[in-house]
C-alpha positions in Angstrom: -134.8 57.4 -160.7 -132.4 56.2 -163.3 -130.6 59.1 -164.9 -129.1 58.8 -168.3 -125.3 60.0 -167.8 -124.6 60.1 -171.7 -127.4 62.1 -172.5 -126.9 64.3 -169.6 -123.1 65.2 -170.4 -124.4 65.2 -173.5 -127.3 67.8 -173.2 -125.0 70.2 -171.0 -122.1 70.3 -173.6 -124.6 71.4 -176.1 -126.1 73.9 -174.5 -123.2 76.1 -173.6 -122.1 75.2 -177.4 -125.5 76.8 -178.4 -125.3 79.7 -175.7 -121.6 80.5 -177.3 -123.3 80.2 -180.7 -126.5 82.3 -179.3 -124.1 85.1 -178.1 -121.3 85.5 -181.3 -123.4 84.6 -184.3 -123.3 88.0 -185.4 -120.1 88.1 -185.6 -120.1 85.2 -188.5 -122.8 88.1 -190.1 -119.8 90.1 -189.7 -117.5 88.1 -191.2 -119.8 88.2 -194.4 -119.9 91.6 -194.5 -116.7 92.4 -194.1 -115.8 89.5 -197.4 -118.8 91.0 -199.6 -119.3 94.4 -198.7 -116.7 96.0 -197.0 -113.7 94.8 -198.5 -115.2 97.1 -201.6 -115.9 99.9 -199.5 -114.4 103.2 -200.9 -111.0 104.8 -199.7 -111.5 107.8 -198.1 -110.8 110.7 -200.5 -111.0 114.2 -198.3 -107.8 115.8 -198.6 -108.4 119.2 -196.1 -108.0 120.1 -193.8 -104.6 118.9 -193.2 -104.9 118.8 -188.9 -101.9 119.6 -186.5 -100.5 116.3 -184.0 -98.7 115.2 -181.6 -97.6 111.7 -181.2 -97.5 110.2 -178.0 -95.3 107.5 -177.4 -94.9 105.9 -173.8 -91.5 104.2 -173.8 -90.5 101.9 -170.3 -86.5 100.8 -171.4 -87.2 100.6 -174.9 -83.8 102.0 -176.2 -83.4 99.0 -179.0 -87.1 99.6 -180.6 -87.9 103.2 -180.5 -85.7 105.1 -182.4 -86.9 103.1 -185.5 -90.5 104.2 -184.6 -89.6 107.6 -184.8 -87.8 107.3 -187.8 -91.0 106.7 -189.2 -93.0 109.2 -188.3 -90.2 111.9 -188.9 -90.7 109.8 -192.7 -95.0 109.9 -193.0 -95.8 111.7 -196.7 -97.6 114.4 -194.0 -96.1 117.9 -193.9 -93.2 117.5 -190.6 -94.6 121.1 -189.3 -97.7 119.4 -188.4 -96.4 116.9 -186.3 -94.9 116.7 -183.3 -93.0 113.8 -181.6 -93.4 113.5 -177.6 -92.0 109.9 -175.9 -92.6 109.9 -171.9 -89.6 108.0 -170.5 -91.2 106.1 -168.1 -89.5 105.0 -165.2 -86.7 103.9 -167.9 -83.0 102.7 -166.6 -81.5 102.1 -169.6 -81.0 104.8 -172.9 -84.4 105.0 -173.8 -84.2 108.9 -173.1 -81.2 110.4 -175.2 -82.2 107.7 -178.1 -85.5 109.5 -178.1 -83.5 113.0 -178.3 -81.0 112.1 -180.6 -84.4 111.3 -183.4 -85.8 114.2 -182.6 -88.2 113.5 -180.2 -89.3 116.1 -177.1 -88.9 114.0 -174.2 -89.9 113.9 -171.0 -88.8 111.6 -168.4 -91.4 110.5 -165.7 -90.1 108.5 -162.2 -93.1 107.0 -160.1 -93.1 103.2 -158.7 -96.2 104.1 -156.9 -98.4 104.7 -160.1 -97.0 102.6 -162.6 -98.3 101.5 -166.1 -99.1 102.9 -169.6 -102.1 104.8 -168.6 -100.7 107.0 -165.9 -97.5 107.9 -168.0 -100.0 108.9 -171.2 -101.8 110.9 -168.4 -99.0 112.8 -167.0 -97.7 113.3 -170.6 -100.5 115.5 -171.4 -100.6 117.4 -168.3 -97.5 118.5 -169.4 -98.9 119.3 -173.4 -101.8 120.9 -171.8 -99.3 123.4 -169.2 -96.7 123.7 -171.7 -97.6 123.5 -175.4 -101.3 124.6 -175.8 -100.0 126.9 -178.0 -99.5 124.1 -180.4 -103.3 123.6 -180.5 -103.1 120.1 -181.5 -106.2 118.9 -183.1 -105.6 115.5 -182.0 -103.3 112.6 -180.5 -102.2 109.7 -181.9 -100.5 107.1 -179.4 -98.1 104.1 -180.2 -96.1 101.8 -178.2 -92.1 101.9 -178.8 -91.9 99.1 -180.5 -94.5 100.2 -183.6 -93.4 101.1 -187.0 -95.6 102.8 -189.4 -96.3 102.9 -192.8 -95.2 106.0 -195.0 -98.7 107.1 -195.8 -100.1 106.1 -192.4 -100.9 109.4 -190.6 -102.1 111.4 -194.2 -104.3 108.3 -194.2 -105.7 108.7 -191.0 -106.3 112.3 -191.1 -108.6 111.7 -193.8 -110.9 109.5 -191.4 -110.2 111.9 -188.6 -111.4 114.8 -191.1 -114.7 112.8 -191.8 -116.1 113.1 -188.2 -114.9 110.4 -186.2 -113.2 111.9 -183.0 -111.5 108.3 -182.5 -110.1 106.3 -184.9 -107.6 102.6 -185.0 -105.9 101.4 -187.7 -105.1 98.3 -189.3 -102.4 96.6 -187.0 -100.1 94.2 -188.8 -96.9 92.5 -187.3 -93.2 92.9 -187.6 -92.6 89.2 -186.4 -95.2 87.0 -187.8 -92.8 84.6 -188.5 -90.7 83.9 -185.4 -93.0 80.9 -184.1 -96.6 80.0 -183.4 -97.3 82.5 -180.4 -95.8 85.7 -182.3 -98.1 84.5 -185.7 -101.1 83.9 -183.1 -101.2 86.8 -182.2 -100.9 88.6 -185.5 -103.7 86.2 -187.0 -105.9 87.4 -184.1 -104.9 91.3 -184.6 -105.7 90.6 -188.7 -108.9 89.1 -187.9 -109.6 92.0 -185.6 -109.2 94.5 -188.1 -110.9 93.4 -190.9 -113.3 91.1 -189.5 -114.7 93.3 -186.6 -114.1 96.3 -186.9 -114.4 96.9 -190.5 -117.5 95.4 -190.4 -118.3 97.7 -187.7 -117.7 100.5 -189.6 -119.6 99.5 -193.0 -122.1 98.9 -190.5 -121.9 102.1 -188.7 -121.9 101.0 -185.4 -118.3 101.6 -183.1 -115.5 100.0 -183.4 -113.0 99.7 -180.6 -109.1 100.3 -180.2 -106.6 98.2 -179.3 -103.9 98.5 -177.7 -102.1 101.2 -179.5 -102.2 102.9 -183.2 -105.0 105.0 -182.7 -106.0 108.9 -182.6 -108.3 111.0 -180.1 -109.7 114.2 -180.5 -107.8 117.1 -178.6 -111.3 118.0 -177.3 -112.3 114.5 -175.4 -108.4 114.6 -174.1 -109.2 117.9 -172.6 -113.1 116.9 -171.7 -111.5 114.1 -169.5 -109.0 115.9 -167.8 -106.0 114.1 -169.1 -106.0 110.2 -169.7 -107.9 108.8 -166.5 -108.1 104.9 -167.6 -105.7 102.9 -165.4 -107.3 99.6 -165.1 -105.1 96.7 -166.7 -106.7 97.0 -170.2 -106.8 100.9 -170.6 -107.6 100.6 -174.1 -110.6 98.7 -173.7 -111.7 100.6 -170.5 -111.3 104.3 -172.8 -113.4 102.4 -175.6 -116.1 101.3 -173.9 -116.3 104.4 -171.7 -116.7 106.6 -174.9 -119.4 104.1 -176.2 -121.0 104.4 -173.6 -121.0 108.2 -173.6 -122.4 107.8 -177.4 -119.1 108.1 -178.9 -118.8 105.8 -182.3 -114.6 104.5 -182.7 -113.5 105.2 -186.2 -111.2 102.3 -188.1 -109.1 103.2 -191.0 -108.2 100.1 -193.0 -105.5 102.0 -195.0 -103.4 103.5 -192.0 -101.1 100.1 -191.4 -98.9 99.6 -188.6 -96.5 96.8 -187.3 -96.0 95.7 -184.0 -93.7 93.2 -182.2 -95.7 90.1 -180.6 -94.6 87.9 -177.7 -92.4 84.7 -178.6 -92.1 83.1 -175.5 -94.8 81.1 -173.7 -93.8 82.8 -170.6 -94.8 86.3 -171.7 -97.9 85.4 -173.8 -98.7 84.4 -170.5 -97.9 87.2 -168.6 -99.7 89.8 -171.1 -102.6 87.9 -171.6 -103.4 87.0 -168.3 -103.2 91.0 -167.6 -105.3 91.3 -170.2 -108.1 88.8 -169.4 -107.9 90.6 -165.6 -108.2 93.9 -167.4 -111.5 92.8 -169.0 -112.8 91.4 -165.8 -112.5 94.8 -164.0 -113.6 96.3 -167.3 -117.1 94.2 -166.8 -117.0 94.5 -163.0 -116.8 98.6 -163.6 -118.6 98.9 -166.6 -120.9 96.2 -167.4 -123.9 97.5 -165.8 -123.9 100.6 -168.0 -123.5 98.6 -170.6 -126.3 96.2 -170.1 -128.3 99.2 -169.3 -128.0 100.8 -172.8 -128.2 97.5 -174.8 -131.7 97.9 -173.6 -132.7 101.3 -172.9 -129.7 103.6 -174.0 -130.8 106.0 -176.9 -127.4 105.6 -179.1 -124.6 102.8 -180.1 -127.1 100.6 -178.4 -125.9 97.3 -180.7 -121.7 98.9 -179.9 -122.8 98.3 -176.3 -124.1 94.8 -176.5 -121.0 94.3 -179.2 -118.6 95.6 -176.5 -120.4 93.6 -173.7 -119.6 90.2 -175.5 -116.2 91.4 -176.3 -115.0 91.9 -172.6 -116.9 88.8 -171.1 -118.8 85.5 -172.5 -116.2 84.2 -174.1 -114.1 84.0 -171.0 -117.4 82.8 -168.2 -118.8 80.2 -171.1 -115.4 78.5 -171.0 -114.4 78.6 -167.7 -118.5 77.1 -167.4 -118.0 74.8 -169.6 -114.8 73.3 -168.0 -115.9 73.6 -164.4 -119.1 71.2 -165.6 -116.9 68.6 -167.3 -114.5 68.6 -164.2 -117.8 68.0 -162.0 -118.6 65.5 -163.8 -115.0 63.9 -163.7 -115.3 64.2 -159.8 -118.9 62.9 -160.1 -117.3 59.7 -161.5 -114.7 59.3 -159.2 -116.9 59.8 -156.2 -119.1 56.8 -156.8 -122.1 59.2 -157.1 -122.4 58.0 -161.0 -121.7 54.9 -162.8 -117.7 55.8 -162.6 -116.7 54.6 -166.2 -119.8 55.7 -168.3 -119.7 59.0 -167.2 -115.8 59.2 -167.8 -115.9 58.0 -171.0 -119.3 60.5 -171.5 -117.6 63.4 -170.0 -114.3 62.9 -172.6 -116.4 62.0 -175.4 -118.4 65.2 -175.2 -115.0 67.0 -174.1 -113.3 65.5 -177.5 -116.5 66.5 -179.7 -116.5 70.0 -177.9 -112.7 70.2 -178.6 -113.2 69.2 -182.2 -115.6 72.3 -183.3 -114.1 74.6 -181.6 -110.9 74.0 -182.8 -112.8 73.9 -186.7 -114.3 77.2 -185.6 -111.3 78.8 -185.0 -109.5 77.2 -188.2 -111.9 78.2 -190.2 -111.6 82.1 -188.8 -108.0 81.6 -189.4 -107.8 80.2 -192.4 -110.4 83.3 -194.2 -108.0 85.7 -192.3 -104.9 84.2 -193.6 -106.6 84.2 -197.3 -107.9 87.4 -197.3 -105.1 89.0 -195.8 -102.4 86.7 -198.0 -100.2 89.4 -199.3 -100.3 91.7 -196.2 -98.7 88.8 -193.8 -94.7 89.1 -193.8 -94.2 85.4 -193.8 -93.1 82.6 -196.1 -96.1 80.6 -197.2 -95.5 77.2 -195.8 -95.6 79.2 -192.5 -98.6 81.1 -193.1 -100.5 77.5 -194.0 -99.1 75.9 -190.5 -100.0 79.0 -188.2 -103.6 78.4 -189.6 -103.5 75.1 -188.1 -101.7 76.7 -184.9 -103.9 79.9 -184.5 -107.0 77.4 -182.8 -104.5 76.2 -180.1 -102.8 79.7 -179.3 -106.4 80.7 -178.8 -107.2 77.5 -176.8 -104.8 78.8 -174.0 -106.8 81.8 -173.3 -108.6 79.1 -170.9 -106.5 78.3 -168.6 -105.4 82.2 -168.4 -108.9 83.2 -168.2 -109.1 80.5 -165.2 -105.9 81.5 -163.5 -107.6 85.2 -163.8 -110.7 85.3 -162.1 -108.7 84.4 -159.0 -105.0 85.8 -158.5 -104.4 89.2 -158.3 -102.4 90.8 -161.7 -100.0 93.5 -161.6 -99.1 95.2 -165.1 -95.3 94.0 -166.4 -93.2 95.2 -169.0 -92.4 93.3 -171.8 -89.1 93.1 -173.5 -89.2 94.5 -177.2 -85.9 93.1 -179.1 -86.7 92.8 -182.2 -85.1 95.6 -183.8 -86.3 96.6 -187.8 -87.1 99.2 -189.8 -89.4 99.4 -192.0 -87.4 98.9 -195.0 -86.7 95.4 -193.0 -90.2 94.7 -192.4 -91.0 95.5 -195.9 
């Protein structure tokens, strides 16, 4: 039976197109309601009551970044009584300690090479709280990475969302160095979009939204409920989020609490971050997913939060690594002699090329509404925030061969090097 190789190729490169399309078209609905609806949606006004804090900070040899970080907290328009400062020096070598000290942070210093990674320093960080300073009664955490800075008004502003019932809440994550290159704005275009095109969306919508990373607070009571901080797989903030969906818990965003972070600039640590990351969501889904799948279709709350959180931490990833793994098949189909070599070649590219082409318009497009909508917020020069448009698609292209690499080597969580040393008067 003769078999038509251009329509086949064809056909196959279609449908994963229309299963991607299937699976994140609400998303685009997201996007609309985020431009039309929540981008009016009313500040926050409670003022009371005004809640007590500590602030976590998990510093590995981060000496050059974090005394600027707690110069701004110790500068937040929030009375200084109700805050406290706590930095877990965690396995450091360098001054990261007495830095922390000298700003007026309580420190404690952590060494353990056997359990090593954010999530077990955060953990034995409030062990110690919870032996040592319940006293305090902090209503809440809030937990950063050294290298954040914060905005004057950013912890008020998030005690206002705190205060209207969320026991989680993130915050609108900017970056301190959009503008070194293409990876450092890639990210930041990405952490933009996140923010105000999924999960403020989310929370027009009501549904959860989910943290990221760092910049976020948690209710003293779920700290406490959990025992400490017991999320240690290679994406702990995605693991905590989807564990409290699960549980019924909805994530909180605050649009007006902004922060700034340091991205990667090298192609060598993009690498090494995101390839922990995509890991991370694999043993997310391998843990999680099938409580997630279960209450997309028979769970009793944040039913649409669990399918949201399932196409979050998987899809993208397996449709792509699908999709190539066809095409490559096909390749070897040709070269095998099992097809007519140079039609399916020039099929297989052709559909490849096409493929390629909306994808990449896809992602412009994303970009491009981000970078519009978000204009004024983006520390950059214009001319670069028109060319990192154009650069965002292929920063998020290499997510495929990371998510390929992935599936199959084993991933062990690295530091990375924070030197890019601001205040916030610098950002600014």
């Amino acid at each position: 039976m003769d078999i038509d190789i251009t329509a086949l190729v064809h056909n196959v490169n279609f449908f994963t197109f229309l299963l991607f399309a299937a699976f994140y078209s609400y998303q685009i609905f997201y996007m609309f309601v985020a431009l039309f609806k929540g981008k009016r949606q009313k500040n926050i006004q409670n003022q009371s009551p005004l809640n007590k804090y500590a602030v976590i900070i998990a510093a590995r040899n981060e000496e050059l970044v974090i005394g600027h970080l707690i110069d701004s907290i110790k500068k937040q328009k929030y009375p200084k009584d109700l805050v406290d400062v706590f930095v877990v020096a965690d396995n450091c070598t360098d001054n990261t300690a007495q830095v922390s000290r000298d700003a007026g942070a309580i420190v404690i210093e952590r060494f353990n090479l056997d359990l090593i990674g954010k999530g077990y320093a955060l953990d034995y960080l409030f062990h110690i709280i919870d032996r040592e300073y319940a006293s305090k009664q902090y209503q809440g955490y809030f937990v950063f990475d050294a290298d954040n800075l914060l905005d004057e008004n950013y912890l008020a502003e998030m005690n206002k969302t705190f205060n209207s019932g969320y026991r989680v809440v993130t915050s609108y994550r900017n970056s301190k160095n959009y503008d070194q290159n293409w990876i450092s704005a890639g990210y930041g275009l990405w952490f933009l979009h996140e923010a105000e095109y999924l999960n403020l969306p989310r929370m027009t919508l009501n549904t959860s939204c989910a943290i990221s990373g760092t910049g976020f607070l948690v209710h003293s009571d779920l700290i406490r409920k959990n025992g400490g901080w017991i999320h240690h797989l290679l994406t702990e903030d995605i693991e905590f989020s989807v564990s409290q969906i699960i549980k019924g818990e909805k994530i909180g965003y605050c649009r007006n609490a902004v922060f700034y972070d340091e991205q990667p600039v090298t192609f060598e640590q993009s690498w090494n971050q995101r390839l922990r990351w995509a890991k991370g969501f694999y043993q997310v889904f391998s843990k999680y997913g099938k409580d997630l799948v279960r209450h997309i279709f028979k769970g009793k709350r944040n039913r649409f939060s669990c399918f949201d959180m399932t196409m979050t931490i998987m899809p993208a990833m397996l449709i792509s690594c699908f999709t190539i793994s066809i095409n490559l098949l096909f390749y070897l189909a040709g070269i095998a002699g099992i097809f007519d070599s140079k039609e399916i070649i020039q099929a297989t590219s052709a559909a490849m090329f096409k493929a390629f082409g909306w994808y990449y318009g896809i992602l412009y497009i994303l970009g491009l509404i981000t970078t519009i909508s978000e204009w004024k917020k983006i520390h950059c020069s214009s001319w670069k925030k028109i060319w990192y448009t154009v650069t965002f698609p292929l920063f998020m292209f290499t997510y495929i061969p990371i998510a390929l690499v992935a599936l199959f080597r084993d991933v062990e969580w690295k530091p990375i090097a924070h030197t890019v040393v601001k205040s916030m008067d610098d950002v600014r």
